[in-house]
C-alpha atoms as a printed R data frame, in Angstrom:
   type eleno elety resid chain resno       x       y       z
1  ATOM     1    CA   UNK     A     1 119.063  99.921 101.457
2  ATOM     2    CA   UNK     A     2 116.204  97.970 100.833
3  ATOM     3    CA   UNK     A     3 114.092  97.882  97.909
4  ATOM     4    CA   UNK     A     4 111.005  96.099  96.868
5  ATOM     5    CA   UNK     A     5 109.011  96.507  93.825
6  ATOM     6    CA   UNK     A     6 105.430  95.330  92.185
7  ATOM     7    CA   UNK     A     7 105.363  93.062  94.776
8  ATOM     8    CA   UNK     A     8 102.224  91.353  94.132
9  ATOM     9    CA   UNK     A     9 100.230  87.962  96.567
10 ATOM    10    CA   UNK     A    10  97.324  86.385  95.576
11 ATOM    11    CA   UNK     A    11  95.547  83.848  97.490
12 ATOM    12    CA   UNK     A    12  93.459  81.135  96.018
13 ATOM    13    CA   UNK     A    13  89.893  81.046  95.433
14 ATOM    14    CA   UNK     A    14  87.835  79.329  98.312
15 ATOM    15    CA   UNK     A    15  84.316  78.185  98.580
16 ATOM    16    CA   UNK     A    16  81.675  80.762  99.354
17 ATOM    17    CA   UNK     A    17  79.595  80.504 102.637
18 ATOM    18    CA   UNK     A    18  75.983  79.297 103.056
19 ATOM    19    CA   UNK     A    19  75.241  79.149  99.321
20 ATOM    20    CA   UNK     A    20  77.505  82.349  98.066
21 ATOM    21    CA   UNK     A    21  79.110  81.532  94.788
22 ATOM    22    CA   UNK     A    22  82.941  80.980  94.932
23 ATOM    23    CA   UNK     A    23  85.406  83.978  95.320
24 ATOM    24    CA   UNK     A    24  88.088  83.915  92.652
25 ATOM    25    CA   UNK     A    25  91.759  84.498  93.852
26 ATOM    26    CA   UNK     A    26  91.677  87.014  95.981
27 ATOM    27    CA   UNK     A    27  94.687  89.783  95.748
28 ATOM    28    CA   UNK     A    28  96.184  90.636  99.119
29 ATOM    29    CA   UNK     A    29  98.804  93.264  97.330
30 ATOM    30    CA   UNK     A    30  99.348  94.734  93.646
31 ATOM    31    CA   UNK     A    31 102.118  96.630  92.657
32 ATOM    32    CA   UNK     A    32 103.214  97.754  96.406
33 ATOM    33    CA   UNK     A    33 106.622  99.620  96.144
34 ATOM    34    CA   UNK     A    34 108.910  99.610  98.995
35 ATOM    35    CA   UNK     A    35 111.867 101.617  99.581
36 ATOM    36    CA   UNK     A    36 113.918 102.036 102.542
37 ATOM    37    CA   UNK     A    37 116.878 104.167 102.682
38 ATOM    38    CA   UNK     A    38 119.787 104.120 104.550
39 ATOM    39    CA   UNK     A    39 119.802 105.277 108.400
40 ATOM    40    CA   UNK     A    40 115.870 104.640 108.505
41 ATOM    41    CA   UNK     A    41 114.138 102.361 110.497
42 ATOM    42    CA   UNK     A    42 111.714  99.827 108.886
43 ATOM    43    CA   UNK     A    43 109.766  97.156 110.393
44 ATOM    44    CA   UNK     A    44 107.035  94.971 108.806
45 ATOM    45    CA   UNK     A    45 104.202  92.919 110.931
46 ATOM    46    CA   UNK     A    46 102.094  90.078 109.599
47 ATOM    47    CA   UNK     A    47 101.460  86.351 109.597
């Protein structure tokens, strides 16, 4: 079994474009809660 939980990222701010103010971090997940039971089949894609 595998279990994740409040699984939070954040990124940090960056420089806005052509004059836009700053972004502050930016929060890719909050709270996601992940759970995978026995027999199933999971599979995760990303960077």
């Amino acid at each position: 079994m595998c279990a994740v939980r409040d699984l939070v990222k954040t990124y940090p701010a960056t420089r806005g474009r052509r004059g836009a103010p700053a972004t502050p971090e930016v929060r890719a997940t909050d709270g996601i809660r992940l759970d995978v039971q026995r027999g199933e089949i999971f599979g995760l894609l990303g960077p």
